[in-house]
Structure formats: C-alpha cells, structure tokens
VOBA-1610 file (N, C-alpha, C; in pm, whole numbers, padded with zeros to 5 digits, always signed):
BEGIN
Unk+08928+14868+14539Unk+08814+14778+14527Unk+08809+14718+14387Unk+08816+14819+14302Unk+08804+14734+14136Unk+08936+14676+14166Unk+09079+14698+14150Unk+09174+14549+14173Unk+09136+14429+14267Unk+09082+14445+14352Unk+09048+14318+14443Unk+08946+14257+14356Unk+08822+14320+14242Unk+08750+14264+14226Unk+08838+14187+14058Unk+08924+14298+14003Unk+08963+14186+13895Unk+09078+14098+13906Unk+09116+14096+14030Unk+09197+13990+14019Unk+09132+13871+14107Unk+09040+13909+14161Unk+08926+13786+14198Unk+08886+13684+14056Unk+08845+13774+13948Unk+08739+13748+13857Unk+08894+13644+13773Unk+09018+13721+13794Unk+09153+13657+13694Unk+09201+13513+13770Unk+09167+13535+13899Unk+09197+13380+13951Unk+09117+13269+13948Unk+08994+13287+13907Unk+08850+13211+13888Unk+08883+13135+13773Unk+08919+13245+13665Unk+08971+13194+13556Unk+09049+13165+13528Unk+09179+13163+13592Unk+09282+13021+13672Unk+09267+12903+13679Unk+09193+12943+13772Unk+09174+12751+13826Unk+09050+12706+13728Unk+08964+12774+13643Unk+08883+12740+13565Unk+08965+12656+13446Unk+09052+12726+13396Unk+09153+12646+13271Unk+09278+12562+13302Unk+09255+12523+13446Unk+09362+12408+13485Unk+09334+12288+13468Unk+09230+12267+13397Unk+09194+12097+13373Unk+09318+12018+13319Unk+09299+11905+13337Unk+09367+11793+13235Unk+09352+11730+13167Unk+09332+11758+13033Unk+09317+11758+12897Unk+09355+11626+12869Unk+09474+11582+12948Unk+09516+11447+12918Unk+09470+11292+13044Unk+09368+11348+13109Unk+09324+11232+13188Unk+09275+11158+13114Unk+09266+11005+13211Unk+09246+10873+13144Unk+09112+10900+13099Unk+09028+10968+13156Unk+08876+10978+13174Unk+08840+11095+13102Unk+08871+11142+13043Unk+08779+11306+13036Unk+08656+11291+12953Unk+08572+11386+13062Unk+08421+11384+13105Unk+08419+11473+12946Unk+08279+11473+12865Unk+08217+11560+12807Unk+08134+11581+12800Unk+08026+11656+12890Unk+07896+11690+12905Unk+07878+11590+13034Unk+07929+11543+13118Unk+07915+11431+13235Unk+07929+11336+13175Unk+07979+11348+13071Unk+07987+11163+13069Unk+08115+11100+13006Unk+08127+10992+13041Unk+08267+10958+13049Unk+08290+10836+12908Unk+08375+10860+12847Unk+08376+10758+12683Unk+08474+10617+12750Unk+08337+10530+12737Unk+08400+10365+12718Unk+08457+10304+12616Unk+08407+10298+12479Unk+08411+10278+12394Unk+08491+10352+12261Unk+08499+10330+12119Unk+08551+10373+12060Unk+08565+10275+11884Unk+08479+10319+11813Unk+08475+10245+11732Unk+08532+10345+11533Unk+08602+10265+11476Unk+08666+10326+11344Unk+08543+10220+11256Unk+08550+10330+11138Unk+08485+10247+10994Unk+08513+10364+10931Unk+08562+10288+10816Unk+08538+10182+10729Unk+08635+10078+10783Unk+08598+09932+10819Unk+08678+09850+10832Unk+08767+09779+10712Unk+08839+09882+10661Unk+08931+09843+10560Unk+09069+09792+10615Unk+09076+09688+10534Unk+09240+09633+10539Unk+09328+09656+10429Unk+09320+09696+10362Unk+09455+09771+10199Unk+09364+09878+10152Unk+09459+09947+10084Unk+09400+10041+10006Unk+09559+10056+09877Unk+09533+10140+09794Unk+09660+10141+09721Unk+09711+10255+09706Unk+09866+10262+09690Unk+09933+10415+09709Unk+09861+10518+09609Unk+09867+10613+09718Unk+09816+10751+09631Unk+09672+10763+09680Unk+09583+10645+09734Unk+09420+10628+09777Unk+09408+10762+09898Unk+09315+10757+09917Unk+09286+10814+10087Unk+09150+10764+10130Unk+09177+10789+10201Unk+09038+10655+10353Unk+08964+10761+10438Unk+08877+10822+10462Unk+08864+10886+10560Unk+08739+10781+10662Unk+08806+10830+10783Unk+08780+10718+10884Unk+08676+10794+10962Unk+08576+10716+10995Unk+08494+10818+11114Unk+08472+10701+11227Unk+08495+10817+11342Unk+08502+10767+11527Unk+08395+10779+11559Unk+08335+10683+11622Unk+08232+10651+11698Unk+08200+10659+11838Unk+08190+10742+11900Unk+08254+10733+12065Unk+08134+10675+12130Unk+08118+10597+12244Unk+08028+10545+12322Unk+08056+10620+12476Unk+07933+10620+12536Unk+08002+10643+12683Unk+07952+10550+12807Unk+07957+10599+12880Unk+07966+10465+12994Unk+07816+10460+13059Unk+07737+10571+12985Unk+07564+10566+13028Unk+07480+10502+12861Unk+07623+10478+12795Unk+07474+10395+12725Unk+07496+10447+12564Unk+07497+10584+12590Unk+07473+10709+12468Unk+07602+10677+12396Unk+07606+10748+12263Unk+07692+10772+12189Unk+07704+10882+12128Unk+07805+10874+11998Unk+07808+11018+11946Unk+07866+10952+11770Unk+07808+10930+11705Unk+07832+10940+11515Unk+07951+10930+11496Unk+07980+11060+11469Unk+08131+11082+11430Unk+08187+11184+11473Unk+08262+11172+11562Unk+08375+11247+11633Unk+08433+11261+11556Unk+08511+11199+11444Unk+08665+11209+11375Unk+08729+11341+11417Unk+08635+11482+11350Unk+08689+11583+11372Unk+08670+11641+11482Unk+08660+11620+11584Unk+08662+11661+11745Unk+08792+11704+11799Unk+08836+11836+11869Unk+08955+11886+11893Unk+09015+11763+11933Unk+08964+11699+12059Unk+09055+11611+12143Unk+09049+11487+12083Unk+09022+11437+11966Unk+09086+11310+11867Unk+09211+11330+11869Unk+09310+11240+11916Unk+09468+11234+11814Unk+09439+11116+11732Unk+09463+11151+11611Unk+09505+11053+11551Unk+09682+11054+11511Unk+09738+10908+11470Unk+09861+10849+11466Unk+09837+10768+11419Unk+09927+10768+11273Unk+09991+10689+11189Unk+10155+10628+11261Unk+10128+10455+11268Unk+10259+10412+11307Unk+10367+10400+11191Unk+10350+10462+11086Unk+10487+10518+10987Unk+10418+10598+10890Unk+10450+10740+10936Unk+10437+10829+10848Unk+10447+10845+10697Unk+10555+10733+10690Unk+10622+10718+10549Unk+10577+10616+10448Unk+10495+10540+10511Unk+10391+10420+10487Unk+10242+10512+10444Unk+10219+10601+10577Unk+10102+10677+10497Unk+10073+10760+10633Unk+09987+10897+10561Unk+09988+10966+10732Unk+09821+10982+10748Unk+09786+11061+10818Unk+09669+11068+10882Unk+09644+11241+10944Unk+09575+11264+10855Unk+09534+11392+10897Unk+09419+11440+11067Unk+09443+11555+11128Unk+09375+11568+11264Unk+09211+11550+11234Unk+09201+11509+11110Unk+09022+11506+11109Unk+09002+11340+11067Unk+09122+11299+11032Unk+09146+11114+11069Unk+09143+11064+10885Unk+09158+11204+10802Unk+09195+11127+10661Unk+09350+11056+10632Unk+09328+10932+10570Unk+09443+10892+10549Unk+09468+10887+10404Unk+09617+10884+10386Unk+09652+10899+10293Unk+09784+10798+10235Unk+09742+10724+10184Unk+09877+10610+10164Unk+09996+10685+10048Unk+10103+10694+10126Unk+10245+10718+10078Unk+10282+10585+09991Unk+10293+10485+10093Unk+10422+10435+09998Unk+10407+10289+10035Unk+10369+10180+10005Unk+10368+10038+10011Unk+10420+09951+10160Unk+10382+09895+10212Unk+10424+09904+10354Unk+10290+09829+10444Unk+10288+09781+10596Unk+10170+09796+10696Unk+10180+09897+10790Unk+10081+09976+10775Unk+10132+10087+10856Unk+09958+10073+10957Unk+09976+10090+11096Unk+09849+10125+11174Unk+09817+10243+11203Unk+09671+10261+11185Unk+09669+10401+11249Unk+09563+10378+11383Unk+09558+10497+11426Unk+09534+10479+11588Unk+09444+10624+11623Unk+09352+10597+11647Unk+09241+10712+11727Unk+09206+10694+11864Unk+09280+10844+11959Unk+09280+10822+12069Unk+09167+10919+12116Unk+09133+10939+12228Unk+08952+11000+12289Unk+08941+10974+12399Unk+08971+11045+12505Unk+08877+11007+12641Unk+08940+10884+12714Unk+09087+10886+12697Unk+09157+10778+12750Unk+09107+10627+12694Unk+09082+10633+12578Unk+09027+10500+12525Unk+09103+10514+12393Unk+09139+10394+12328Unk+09176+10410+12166Unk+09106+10307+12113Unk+09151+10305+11980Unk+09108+10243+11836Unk+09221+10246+11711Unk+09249+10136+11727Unk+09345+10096+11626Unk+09271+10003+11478Unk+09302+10056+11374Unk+09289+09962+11217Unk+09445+09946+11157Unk+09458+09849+11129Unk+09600+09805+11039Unk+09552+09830+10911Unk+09632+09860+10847Unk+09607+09915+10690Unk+09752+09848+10599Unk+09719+09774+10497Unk+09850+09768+10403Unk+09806+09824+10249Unk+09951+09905+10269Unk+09907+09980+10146Unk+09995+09855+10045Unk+09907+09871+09941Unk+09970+09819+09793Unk+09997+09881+09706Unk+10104+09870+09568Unk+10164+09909+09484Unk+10042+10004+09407
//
C-alpha cells in the first residue's frame, strides 16, 4: 500500500514538471505576454560603458509587469559577443567598437535595441 501510494504521489509529479518552458505562449499567473518593451532607448554607448536594460512585459488582459529584466525565463542575446555581451539580468557591457543588437526574449514575444559601441 505505501508503494502504490508513493509512486502515485512520484507520477503526479511527473506529469506536474512536463511543461514547456519553450512555448510560443507561456502563461504566468493565467496570463499570457503580448507585448515587450526595453529602456533605456539608447543607440551608442562607448567601449568599456555598461547599459543596464529593464523589460517591460505586457499581457494580453491589459496588465503589466515593471521590470522583468531579471526573471528566470528572460534570455537575453547579444548578436556579437565580441562587440559587447549581455548579462542573464540584461546588463550590457560594450567590448569593442562595432553594431552589435541585443535581444530580450519572454513568453514567445521579443525585443530587440541596436546599440553601436564607439571608441
């Protein structure tokens, strides 16, 4: 009887952690993110600077949320690392002279800013 009951309780919690983390949609609290907004709307900064960016998420009832930046399920991506990178809480950091974009993804929605770094 106790094995029937913990491997009841171990398969619950199976199918409990089979979500998909990577759907177009993922719900948080019921609600689903439309939107997606970055600031500071900067276009250059100069090598050696750092930017920290904060995400704005909207959802599809209306509501929003401040700043996500540091929210597990943010990726952020820098399109050349070597231009400048971008930390998981969305600080950037300019390397090296170049246009490099970075990109905040959320809830199957993104947000892209172009950035050129200068000398």
């Amino acid at each position: 009887m106790l094995f029937a009951m913990a491997f009841s309780a171990m398969s619950m919690v199976a199918a409990v952690g089979c979500g998909d983390d990577n759907a177009d949609d993922i719900e948080l609290d019921n609600k689903t993110v439309s939107d997606l907004d970055l600031t500071p709307d900067t276009s250059s900064m100069k090598k050696g600077e750092t930017l920290q960016y904060t995400l704005k998420v909207t959802y599809s009832d209306g509501t929003s949320d401040g700043d996500m930046s540091r929210h597990a399920r943010v990726e952020w991506i820098s399109s050349d690392p070597a231009t400048a990178t971008v930390s998981a809480d969305g600080l950037v950091t300019a390397i090296d002279e170049g246009t490099v974009t970075i990109t905040a993804r959320f809830g199957g929605e993104e947000e892209s800013e172009t950035l050129v770094i200068m000398p």
